[in-house]
N, C-alpha and C positions, 0 to 999 in steps of 0.2 A: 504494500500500500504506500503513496507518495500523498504526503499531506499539499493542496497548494495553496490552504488556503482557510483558518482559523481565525474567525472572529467572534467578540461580544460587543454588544450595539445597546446603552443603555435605552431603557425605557422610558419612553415618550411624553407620557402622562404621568410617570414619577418625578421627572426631571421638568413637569410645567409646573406640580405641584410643591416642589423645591423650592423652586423659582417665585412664586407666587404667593406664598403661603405669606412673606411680609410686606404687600405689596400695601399701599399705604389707604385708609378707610374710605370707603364709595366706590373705587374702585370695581369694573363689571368686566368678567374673561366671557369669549365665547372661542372654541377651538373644535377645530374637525382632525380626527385622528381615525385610524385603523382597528379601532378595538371595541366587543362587544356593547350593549346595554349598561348590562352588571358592573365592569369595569371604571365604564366612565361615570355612572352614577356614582360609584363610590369615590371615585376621585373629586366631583361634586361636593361632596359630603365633607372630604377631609379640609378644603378649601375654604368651605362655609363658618366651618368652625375654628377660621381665623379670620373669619369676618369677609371675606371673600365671595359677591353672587358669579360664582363661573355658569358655564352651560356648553357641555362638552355632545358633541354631534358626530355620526359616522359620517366619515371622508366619503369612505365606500356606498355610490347607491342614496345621495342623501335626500333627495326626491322621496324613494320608495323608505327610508328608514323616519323620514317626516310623517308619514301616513300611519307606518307602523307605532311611533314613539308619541306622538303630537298633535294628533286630532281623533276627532269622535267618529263614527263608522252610521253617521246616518243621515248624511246626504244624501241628495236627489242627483244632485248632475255637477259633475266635476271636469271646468276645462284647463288646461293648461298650456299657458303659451310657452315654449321650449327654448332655450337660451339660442344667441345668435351671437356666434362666435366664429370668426374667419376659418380655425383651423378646426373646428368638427359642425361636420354634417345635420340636418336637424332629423336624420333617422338613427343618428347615432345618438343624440340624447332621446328620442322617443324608447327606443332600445333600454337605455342605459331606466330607463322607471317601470321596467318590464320586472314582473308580470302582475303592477296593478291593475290591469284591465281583469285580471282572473280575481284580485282579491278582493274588488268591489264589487264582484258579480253585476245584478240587475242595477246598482246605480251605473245612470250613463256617463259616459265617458270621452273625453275630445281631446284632438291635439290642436292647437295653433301655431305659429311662427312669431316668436318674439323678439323683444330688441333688443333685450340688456344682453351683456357678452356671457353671464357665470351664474344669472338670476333665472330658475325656475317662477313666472309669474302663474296663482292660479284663482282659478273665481268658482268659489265653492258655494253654490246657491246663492250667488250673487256677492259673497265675501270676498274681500283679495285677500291673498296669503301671497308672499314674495319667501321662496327656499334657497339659500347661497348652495352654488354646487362649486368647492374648491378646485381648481381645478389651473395646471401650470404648463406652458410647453417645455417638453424633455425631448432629446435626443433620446431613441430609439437602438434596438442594437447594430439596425441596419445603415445609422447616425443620419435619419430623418426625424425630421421636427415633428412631435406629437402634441396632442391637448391630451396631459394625464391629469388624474384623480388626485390629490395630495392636501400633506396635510395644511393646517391653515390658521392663524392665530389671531384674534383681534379684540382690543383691548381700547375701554374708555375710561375716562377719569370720572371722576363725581360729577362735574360739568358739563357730561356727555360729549364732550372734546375725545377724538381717536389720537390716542397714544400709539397703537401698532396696529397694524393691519396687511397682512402678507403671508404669504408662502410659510409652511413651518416644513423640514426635514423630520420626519416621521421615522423609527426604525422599519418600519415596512418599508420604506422605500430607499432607504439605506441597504437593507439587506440584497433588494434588485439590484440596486445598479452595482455593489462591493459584487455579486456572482458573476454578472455580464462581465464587468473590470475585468476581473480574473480570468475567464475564460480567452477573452478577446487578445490580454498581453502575455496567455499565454504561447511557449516555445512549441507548436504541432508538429509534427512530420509533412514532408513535402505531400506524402499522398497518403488517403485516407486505406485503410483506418487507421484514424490519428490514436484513436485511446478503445482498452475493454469496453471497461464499464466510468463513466466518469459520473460520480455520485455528488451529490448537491445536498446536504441533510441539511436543516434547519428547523430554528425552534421558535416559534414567534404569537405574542399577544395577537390575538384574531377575531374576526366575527363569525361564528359559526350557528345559522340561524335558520332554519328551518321555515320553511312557510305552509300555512295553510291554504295553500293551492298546489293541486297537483305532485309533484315529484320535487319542486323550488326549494332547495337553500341558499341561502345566502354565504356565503365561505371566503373570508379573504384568504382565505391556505391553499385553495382550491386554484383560486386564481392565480395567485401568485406562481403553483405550480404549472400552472397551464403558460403563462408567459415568462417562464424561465425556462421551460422543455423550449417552446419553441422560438422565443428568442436564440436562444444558442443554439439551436439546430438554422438557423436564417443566418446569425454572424458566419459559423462555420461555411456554411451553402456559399453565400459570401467571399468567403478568403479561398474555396477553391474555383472563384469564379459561374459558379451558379446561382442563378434565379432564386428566390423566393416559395415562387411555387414550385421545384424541382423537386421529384421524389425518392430522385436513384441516388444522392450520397450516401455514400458508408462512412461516416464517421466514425461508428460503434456505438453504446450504449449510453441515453443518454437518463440520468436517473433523478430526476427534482424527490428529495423524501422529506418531504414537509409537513411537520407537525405543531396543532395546535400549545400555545405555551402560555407563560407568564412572567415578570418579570422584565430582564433584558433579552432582545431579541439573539439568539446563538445563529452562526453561517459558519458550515466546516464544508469545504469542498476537496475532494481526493480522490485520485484514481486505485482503483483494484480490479483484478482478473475477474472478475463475474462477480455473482452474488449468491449466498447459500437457497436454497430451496423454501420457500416457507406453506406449508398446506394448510388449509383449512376446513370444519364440515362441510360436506357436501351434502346434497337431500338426499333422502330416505327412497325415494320411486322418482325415479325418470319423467312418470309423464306426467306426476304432480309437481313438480321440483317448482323449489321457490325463491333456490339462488343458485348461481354458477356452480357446474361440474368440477369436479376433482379432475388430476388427469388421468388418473387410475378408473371413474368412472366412464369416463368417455371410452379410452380401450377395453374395456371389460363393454360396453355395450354394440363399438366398434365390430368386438372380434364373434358376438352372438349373430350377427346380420348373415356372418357366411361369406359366400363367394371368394374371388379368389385377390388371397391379400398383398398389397403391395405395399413398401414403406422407403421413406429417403429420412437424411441426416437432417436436422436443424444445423444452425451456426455453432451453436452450443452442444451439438452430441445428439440433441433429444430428439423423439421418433415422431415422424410426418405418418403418420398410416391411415390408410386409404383399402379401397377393395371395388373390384366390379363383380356387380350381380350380373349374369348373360339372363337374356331372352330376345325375345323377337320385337321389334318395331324401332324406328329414330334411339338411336343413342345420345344419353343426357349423364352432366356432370351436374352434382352436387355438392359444393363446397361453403365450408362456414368458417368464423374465425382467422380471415386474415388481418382482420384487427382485432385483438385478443380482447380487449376491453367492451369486446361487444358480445355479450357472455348470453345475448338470451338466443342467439342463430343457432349454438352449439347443438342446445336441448332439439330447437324444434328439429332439424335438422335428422337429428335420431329418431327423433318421435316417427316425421314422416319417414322414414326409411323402413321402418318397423312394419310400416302397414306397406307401403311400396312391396316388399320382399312378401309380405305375407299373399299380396293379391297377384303375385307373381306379374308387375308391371312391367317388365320389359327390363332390356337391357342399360345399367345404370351403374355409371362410377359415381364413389359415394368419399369424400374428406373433411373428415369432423373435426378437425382442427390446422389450421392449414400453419399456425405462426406459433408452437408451443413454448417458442422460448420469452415472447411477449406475454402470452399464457399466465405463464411463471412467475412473469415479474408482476403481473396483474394483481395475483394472487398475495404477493410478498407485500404491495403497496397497497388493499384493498383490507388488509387487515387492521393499520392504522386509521386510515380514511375510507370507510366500506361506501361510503353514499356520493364518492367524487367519481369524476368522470374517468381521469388517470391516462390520460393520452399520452404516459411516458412507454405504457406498452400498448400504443397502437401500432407501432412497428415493429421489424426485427430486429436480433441483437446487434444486428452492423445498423442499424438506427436508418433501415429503407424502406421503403412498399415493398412489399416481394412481388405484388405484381407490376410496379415499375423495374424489375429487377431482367435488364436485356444482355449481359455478360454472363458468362462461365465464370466462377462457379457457381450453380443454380442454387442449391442448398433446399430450401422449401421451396422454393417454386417448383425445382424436379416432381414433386409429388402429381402435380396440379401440369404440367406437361407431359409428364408421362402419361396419366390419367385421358387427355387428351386424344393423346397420340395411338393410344391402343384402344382405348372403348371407340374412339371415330366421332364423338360425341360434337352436335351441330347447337345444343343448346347447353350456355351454363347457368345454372341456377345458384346463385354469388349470394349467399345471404349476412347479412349484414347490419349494423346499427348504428345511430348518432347519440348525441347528449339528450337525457330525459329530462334536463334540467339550462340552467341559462349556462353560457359558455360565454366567457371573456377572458381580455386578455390587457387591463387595467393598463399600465405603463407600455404599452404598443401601441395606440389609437381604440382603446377600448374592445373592438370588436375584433372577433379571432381573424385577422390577415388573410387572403384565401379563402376560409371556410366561413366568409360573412354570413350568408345562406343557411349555415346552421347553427348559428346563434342563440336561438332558440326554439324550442318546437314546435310543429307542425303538425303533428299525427304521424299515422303509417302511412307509408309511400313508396313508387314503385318507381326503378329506374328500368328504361330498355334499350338497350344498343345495339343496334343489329351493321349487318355489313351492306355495303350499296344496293342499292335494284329491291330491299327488302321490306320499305318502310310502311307500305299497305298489309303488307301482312303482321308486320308490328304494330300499328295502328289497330289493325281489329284483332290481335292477341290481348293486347294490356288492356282495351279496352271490355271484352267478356271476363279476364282475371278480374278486374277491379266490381263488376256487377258482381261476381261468384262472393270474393269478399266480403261486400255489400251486405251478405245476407245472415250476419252476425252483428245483432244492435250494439252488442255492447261495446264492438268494436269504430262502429257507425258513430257512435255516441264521443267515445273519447276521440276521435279525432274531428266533430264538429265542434267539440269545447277547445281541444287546440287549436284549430283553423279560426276558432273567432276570435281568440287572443292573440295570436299568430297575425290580423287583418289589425289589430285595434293599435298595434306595435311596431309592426313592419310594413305594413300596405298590403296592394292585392298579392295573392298567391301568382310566383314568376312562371308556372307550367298552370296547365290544365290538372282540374280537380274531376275527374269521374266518379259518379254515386260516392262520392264524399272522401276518396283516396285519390289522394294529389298524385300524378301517373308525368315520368317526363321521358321521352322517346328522342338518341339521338345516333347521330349515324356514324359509324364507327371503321372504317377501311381495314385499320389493323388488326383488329383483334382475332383470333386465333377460331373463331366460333362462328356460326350462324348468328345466333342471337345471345344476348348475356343477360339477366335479369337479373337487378343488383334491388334485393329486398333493403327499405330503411328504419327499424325500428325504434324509438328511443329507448331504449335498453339500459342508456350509461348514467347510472348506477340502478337500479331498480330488485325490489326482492314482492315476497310472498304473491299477492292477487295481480301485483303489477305485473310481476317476473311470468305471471302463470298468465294470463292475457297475452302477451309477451312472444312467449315460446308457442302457444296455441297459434297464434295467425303466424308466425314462422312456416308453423307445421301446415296447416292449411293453405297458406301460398304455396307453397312446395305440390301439395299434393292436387289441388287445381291447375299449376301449372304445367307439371305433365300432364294431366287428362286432357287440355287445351290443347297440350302441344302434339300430343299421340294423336288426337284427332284431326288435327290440322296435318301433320304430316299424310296423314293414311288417305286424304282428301283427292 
């Protein structure tokens, strides 16, 4: 192990309350920092009883933590004109107060375009309220100017005269930029892979806050890990001269393990050869399961299906295995888990295979995990933080898509080529997931880079990609898949509650919506198949009713879309 990098970062709200505790009588603090309720209330408290009225506010979200902390829950009609500020978007602050459109349900709800540059203005049955959103530009890791979240201090005398009013350095935002630092002057290798596993721990005051709506927490640990993975997967992309959106560097492993603390903010950053194994329970029954597979259950239900088995290496050693059932009609591939954090494809995946082999469906290659070493590290980081999204093992251990992955040596993609190559297989069925919950990327422009699109959720949705000359017949496949689905309310249901939150925060839906599943069809030259049908579930983090919802329309996509497709073929 090679340490490069050990810090402690005092705490924020200890250090305002130091500061403050003799500040001289009349005196009024208001300050926006990084840390729970609980927290700053208490820091409140110890203020006051030195004669001090502070009023400490989350940095993070301060819109949606004004509704939660600060007002009463029974209005009629709530609009809100959205700051207007040069360097962010006004769907990026509409975004950034998501998902109060879920949490005031039947009160209505409005956006407008406002004028102040950092001022949420809003007219609450006809009341103004004016919410300060702190907010600074920072250089980025890719050293573009951003509008970030940050802390904020402002202070009046007894005469209501401003004594201070600015920017406050926050250890959360200390801790970002000391990691980026470090990686950025660090000494890499001319070519990647630059490092194993490069591990990011840290320990830091946070808000972790669950909401009643939906799947929604609020998590600055969450975040933070999400724009330090991939801030430093963009630096690196960077220094070896690729894009942003590029998905084939091999850097190697890149590991944010961020947990919630107290005190002074801790950042150890160090490289090591891998990471030990860490397992967790698994469910009880397969087709009840109410949280991700072990990986011992997935091969033990793998090796029950039969046919004739085939297996390649991971990065890491670990087994890719797969198996063709033979019968008669079009050959079709089944694959889940190439982004391992999308843990509810795995189940359905099994589920429907189970009945496939039973009803003697034809001939079908079948890979129930395609990315086990992502798997793995799911599993290790899922134990601390069970309800995050955890995009640090959405790739493999050289830290790429495997299916951006177009050099030798193949490693997990061999599984999913070969698989190909001998079943003959003209349809893939790519099952797959996004975040159940908000996705950000705070000190980057707020919204995740790239994946703006899935910032927040949507419902279940279907992707199709087929090869030239094919698009009428993709058009009337996705379109009968989506009626078949259709015909499960409960699934009907949750995705017209997301699609309306979804409209009230984002605008219209950017594809076509069929019988209430958003469906988007594009056309594809390269790819290896006839057609590809990439399922989208929000799955990232999700357990019990959700998890089981979840892996059900997995299984049912799956098993409608071969009968669709068997019949179409036979046509």
């Amino acid at each position: 192990m090679t340490v490069l990098l050990d810090l402690k970062i005092p705490n924020t709200l200890d250090a305002l309350v130091e500061r403050l505790e003799m500040s001289l009588p009349g005196v009024s603090v208001e300050a926006w920092v990084f840390e729970d309720y609980s927290a700053r209330a208490s820091a409140e408290g110890r203020l006051l009883s030195h004669g001090v009225n502070a009023r400490f506010r989350s940095a993070y979200k301060p819109l949606l933590h004004y509704f939660l902390e600060e007002t009463e829950e029974n209005a009629l009609a709530v609009d809100i004109a959205v700051p207007d500020h040069p360097a962010a978007s006004a769907a990026r602050w509409r975004l950034e107060a998501y998902p109060l459109a879920g949490l005031l349900g039947e009160i209505s709800l409005s956006f407008s375009q406002g004028s102040a540059a950092l001022d949420y203005v809003l007219r609450i049955d006809g009341t103004i309220e004016t919410v300060f959103a702190p907010n600074r530009p920072r250089l980025d890791a890719l050293g573009q100017t951003q509008l970030a979240p940050c802390g904020w201090l402002r202070i009046t005398d007894a005469d209501g005269d401003v004594i201070e009013d600015g920017p406050l350095e926050t250890e959360y935002e200390q801790v970002f930029a000391a990691a980026i630092a470090c990686v950025a002057d660090g000494a890499w290798p001319e070519r990647p892979p630059f490092f194993q596993t490069l591990l990011i721990e840290a320990s830091i005051p946070s808000v972790e806050r669950p909401l009643d709506y939906g799947d929604e927490v609020v998590s600055t640990v969450e975040a933070l890990h999400e724009d330090l993975y991939f801030s430093i997967l963009e630096l690196l992309k960077h220094r070896a001269g690729l894009g942003a959106a590029d998905r084939t560097l091999q850097p190697g492993q890149i590991v944010p393990d961020i947990r919630q603390g107290s005190g002074p903010a801790l950042l150890r950053i160090s490289l090591r050869e891998g990471l030990d194994d860490l397992t967790q329970p698994g469910p009880t029954d397969l087709e009840d399961a109410d949280r991700p597979l072990e990986p011992e259950q997935i091969e033990q239900a793998l090796a029950a299906l039969g046919g004739e088995a085939f297996e390649f290496p991971s990065v890491e050693g670990r087994r890719v295995g797969g198996t063709i059932i033979d019968g008669l009609g079009a050959s079709i591939l089944i694959s889940s888990g190439q982004h391992a954090n999308e843990t509810a494809s795995v189940v359905g995946g099994l589920r429907a295979m189970r009945r496939l082999v039973a009803e003697d469906a034809g001939r079908i290659a079948f890979i129930p995990m395609d990315n086990p070493d992502g798997h793995a590290l799911h599993h290790r980081l899922r134990a601390t933080n069970p309800r995050h999204m955890l995009h640090a093992a959405r790739y493999t251990a050289l830290g790429d898509d495997l299916e951006s992955r177009t050099v030798e040596p193949f490693f997990e993609k061999a599984a999913r080529l070969d698989a190909i190559h001998r079943s003959g297989a003209r349809l893939h069925i790519n099952l797959h997931g996004y975040p159940s919950h908000e996705w950000t990327r705070p000190f980057s422009g707020y919204l995740p880079r790239g994946f703006e699109l899935w910032s927040i959720p949507k419902g279940f949705f279907l992707i199709l990609r087929h090869r030239p000359g094919l698009a009428a017949q993709a058009d009337a496949f996705i379109r009968a898949l989506a009626a078949k689905l259709a015909e499960d309310p409960l699934l009907v249901a949750f995705n017209e509650t997301q699609l309306a939150v979804w409209q009230a925060h984002a605008g219209e839906m950017p594809f076509p919506v069929y019988d209430s599943i958003p469906c988007m069809v594009t056309e594809a030259p390269a790819q290896l198949v006839d057609f590809q049908l990439i399922t989208e579930y929000p799955d990232e983090t999700i357990y019990g009713e959700d998890f089981r919802l979840a892996h059900t329309t997995q299984m049912r996509t799956v098993l409608a879309a071969v009968a669709l497709y068997r019949g179409l073929s036979s046509d």
